[in-house]
C-alpha positions in Angstrom: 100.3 57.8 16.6 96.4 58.7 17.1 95.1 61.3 19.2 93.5 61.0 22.7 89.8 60.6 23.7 87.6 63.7 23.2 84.3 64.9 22.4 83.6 66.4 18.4 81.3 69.5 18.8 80.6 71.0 15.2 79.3 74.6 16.1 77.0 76.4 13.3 76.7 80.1 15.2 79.7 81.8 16.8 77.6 81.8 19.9 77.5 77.8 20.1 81.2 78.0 19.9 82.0 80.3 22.9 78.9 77.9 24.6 81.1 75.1 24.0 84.7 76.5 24.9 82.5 77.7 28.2 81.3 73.9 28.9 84.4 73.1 28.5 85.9 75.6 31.0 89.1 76.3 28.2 90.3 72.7 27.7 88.8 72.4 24.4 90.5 73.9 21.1 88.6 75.2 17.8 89.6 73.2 14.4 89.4 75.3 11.1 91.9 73.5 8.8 93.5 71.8 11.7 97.0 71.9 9.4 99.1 72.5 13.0 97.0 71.1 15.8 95.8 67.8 14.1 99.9 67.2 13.9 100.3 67.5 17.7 97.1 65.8 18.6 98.1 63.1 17.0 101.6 63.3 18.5 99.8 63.4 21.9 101.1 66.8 22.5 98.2 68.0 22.7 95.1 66.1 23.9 92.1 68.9 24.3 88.8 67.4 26.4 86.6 68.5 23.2 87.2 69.7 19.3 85.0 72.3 18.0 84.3 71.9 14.8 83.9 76.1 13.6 84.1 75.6 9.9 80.6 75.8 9.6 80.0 79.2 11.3 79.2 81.7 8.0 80.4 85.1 8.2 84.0 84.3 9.8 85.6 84.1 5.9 86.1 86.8 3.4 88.4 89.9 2.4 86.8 93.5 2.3 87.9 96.9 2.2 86.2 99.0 4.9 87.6 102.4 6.5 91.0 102.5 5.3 91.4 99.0 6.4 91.4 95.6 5.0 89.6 93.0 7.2 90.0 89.2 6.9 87.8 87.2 8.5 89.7 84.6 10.4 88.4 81.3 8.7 89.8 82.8 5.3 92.1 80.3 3.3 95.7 80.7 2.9 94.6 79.6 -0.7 92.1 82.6 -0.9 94.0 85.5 0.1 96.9 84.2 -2.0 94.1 84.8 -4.9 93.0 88.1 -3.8 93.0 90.9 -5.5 92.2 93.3 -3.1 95.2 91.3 -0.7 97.7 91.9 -3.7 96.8 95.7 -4.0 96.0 96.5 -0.1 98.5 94.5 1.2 101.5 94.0 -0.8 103.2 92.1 2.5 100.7 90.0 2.9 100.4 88.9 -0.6 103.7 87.8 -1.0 104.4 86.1 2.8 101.1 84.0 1.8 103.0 82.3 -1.0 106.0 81.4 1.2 104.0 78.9 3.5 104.1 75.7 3.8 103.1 74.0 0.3 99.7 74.2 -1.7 98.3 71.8 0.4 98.8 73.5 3.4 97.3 76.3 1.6 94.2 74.9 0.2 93.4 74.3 4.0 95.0 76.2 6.2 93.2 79.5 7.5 94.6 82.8 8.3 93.1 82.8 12.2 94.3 79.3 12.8 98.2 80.3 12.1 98.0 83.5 14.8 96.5 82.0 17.1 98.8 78.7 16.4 101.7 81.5 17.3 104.1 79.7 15.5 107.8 82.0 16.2 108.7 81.2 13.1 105.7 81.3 10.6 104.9 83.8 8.4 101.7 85.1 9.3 102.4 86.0 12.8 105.4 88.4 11.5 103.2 89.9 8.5 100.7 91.2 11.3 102.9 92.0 13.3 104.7 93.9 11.1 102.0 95.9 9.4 100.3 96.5 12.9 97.3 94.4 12.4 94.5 94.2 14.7 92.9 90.9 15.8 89.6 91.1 16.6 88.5 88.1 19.7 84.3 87.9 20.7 84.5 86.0 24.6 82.2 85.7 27.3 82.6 90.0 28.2 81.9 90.6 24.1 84.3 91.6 21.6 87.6 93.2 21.9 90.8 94.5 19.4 94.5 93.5 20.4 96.9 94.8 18.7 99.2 92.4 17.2 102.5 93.4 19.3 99.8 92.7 22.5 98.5 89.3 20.6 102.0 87.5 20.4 103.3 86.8 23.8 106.0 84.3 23.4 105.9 80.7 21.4 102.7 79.4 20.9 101.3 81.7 23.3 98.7 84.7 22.3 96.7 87.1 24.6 93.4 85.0 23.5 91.5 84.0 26.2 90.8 80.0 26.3 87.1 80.8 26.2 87.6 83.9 23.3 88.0 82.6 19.7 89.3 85.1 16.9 86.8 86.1 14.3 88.5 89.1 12.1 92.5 90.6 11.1 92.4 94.2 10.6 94.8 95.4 8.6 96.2 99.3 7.7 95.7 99.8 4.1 99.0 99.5 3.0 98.3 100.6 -1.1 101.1 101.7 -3.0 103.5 99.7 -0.9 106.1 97.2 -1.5 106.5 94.5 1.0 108.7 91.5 0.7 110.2 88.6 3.0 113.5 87.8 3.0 114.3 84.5 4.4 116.7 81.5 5.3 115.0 78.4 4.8 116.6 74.4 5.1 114.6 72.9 2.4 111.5 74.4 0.7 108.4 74.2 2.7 110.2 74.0 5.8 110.2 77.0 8.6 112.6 79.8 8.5 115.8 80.0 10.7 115.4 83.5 10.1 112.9 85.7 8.3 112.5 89.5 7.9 109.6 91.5 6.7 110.2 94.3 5.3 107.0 97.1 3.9 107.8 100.8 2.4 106.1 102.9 0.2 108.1 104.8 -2.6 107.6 109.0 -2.0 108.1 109.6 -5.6 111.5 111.8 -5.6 114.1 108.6 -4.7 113.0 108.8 -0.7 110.9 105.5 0.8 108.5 106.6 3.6 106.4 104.5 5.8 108.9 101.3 6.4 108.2 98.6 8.8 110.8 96.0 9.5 110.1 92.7 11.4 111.5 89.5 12.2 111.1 86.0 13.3 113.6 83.9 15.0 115.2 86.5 16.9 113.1 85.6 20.0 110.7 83.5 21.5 108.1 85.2 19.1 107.8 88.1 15.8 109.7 91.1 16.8 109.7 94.9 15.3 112.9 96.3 14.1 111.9 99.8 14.5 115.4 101.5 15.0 116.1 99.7 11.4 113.0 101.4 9.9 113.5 105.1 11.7 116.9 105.1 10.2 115.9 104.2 6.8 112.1 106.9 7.3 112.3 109.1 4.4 115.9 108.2 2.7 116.8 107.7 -0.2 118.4 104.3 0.0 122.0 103.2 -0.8 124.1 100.0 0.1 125.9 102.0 2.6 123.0 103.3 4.3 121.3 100.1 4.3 124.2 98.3 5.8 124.2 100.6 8.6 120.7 100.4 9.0 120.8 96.8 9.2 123.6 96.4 12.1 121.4 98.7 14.1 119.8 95.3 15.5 123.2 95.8 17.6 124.8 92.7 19.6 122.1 92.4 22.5 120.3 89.7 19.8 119.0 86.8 22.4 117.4 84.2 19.6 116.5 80.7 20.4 119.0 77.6 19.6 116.8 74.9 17.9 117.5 72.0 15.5 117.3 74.9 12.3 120.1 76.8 13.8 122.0 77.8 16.8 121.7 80.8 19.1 125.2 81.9 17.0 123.9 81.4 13.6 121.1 83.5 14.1 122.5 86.3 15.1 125.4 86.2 12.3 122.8 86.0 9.8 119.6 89.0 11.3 121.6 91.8 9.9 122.5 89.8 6.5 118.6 89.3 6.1 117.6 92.8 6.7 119.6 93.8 4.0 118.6 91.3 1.7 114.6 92.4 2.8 115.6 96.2 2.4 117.1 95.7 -1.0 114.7 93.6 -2.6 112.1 96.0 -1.3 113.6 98.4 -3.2 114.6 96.6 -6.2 110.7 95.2 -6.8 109.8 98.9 -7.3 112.6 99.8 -9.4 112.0 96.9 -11.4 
């Protein structure tokens, strides 16, 4: 199929964008890569009144290190902060999530800001900020304004973005000397995740692993924390037995979605399997 009627606007100046979702009145969408909406426009799934065209708008890609944070400007390339060194140091989750999406094509095109705002439950963006506490930064009609990332993600494909805001900038906590890893259950390669979890700890030196964060996708309708997994596991030193007990923490109250991946059952049989597999191979990447 072909997409619906609508108007091309290519904006040059993040102020001609929000001037265009304004004319608008919210039933336009902004195109970076366009590696998830161009699918469903074509689909007629989605059939915006106008495209806005923001590749154009300099200053909106880039990776820097700037008070104790890493910022990456939301038209930055999957490709690019697979590449980065600063990512790889700074943000050891980051760096290796990147590499499980999609294929290389994808990644050659695809940008950061597209995939959180996208809101994909089960992509692996959406769970790397939410699980290292990212901050997304949105510039709207009122000015700019931070939202955290366990505000940003309200349910599937649904974000606390405005339909006349546009993202411009992920914050990140520095996360150097961490190890972060993704433990995942995936069909076929390149395909999405019936379950992921996203694991981040930083060795303490003496055998103890401080600063853990845990998260997950398709648990829910969106990226959840698994902070009762990570307080259990705060400053131990880790063994099968307690990471087993950690892991079944996530208790029997599990509510995740029945798709055509995997059913409501499977799920749930397989989030504590998975937060072992993400705790282990945390701590087997820094033994090894």
């Amino acid at each position: 199929m072909k997409p619906g009627s609508f108007e091309y606007v290519k904006a040059t100046t993040i102020e001609a964008a929000l001037d265009a979702l304004m004319r608008f009145d919210g039933e336009a969408r902004l195109i970076a890569g366009g590696q998830s909406l161009m699918p469903l426009m074509n689909m007629r799934m989605l059939r915006p009144a106008g495209l806005i065209d923001v590749n154009g708008i300099d200053g909106l890609a880039g990776i820097r290190i700037e008070a104790g944070a890493v910022h990456i400007g939301a038209l930055t390339r999957y490709v690019d902060i697979e590449r980065s060194d600063i990512v790889a140091r700074h943000l050891p989750l980051v760096s290796h999530g990147i590499r499980k999406v999609a294929d290389r094509q994808v990644r050659n095109r695809g940008t950061l800001g597209g995939s959180l705002c996208h809101a994909d439950p089960a992509a692996q963006m959406p769970l790397c900020a939410l699980t290292m506490d990212a901050r997304m930064r949105l510039v709207g009609p009122d000015g700019p304004r931070e939202v955290p990332a366990r505000s940003f993600f309200l349910g599937a494909y649904a974000t606390a973005a405005d339909p006349l805001e546009m993202l411009v900038e992920i914050i990140y906590p520095d996360a150097e000397g961490s190890v972060g890893t993704i433990a995942q259950q995936i069909r076929r390669h390149g395909d999405f995740p019936s379950v992921s979890v996203a694991a981040s700890a930083r060795p303490a030196g003496d055998g103890r692993w401080v600063d853990w964060r845990i998260g997950a996708c398709g648990l829910d309708d969106h990226a959840i924390r698994l902070d009762d997994v990570a307080a259990a596991l705060e400053g131990m030193r880790p063994d099968p037995a307690l990471i087993g007990r950690a892991a079944r923490l996530l208790g029997d109250d599990l509510d995740p979605p029945e798709d055509v991946r995997a059913s409501a059952e499977y799920r749930r049989h397989l989030a504590p399997i998975y937060v072992e597999r993400a705790v282990n191979a945390v701590v087997e990447e820094a033994r090894a």
